[in-house]
C-alpha positions as CSV (number, residue, x, y, z in Angstrom):
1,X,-43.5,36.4,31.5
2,X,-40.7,37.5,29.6
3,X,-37.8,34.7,28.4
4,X,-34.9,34.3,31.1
5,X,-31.3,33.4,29.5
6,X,-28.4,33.2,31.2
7,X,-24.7,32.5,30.9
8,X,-23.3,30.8,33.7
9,X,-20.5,28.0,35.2
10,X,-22.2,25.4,37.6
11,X,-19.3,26.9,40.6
12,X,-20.5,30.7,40.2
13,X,-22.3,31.8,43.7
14,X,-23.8,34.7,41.5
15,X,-24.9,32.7,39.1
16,X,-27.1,30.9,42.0
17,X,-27.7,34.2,43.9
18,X,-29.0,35.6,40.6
19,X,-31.4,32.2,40.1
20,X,-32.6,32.5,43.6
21,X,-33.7,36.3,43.0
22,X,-35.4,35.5,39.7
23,X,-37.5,32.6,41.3
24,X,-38.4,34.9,43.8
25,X,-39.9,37.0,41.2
26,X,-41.4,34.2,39.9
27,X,-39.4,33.2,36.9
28,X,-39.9,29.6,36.3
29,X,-37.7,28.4,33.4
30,X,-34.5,30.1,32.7
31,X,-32.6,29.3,29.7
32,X,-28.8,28.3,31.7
33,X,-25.8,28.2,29.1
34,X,-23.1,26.9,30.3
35,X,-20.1,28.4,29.1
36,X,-17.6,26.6,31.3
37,X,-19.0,23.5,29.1
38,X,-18.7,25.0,25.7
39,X,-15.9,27.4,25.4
40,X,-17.9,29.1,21.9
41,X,-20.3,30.1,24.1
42,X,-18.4,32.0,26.2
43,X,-16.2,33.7,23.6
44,X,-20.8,33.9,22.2
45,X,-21.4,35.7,25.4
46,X,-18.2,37.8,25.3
47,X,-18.7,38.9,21.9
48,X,-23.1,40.0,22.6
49,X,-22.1,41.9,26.3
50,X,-18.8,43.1,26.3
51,X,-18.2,41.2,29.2
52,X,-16.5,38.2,30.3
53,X,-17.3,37.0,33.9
54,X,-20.9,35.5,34.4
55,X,-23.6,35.3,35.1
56,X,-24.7,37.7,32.2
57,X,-28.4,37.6,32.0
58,X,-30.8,38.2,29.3
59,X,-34.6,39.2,30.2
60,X,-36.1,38.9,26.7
61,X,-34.4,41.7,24.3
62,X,-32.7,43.1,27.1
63,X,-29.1,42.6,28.6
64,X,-29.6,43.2,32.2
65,X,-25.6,42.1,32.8
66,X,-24.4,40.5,36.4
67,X,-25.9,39.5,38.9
68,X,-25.4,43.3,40.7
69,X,-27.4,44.7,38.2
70,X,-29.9,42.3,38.7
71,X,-29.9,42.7,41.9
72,X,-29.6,46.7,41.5
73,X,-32.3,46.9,39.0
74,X,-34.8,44.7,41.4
75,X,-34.1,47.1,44.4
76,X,-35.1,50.0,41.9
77,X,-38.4,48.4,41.3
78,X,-37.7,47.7,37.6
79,X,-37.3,43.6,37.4
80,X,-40.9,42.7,38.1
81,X,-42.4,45.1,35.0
82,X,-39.3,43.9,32.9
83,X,-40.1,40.3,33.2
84,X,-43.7,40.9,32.8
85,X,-42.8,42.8,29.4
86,X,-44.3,46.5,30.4
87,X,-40.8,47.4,29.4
């Protein structure tokens, strides 16, 4: 299983709609950084995605983004063999 890291606040509903999915798939351990916490990390997490709003998640290598395209990329059938590295 591939490493999970995500940027999140504790207050973000897709930050905990996005957890929920990834247990589902069996993710056990996700690296959570907080950026409402540590302000460098978010201006970390703006500079690596581009982005500023969060989640922004991180399956190994790979930027998946929000919690849409989490959600997008599971409904396309592509989380499961991400996650399990055939990638």
């Amino acid at each position: 299983m591939q490493q999970v890291r995500m940027y999140t606040t504790q207050v973000c509903p897709y930050c905990l709609r996005a957890k929920a999915l990834l247990k589902q798939r069996g993710v056990e351990q996700i690296e959570e950084i907080r950026v409402d916490l540590d302000p460098q990390q978010r201006m970390a997490m703006t500079e690596t995605t581009g982005r500023r709003t969060v989640p922004q998640i991180f399956i190994g290598d790979t930027h998946v983004g929000g919690c849409d395209d989490l959600v997008e990329l599971d409904q396309r059938g592509g989380l499961l063999p991400l996650l399990s590295g055939q990638r």
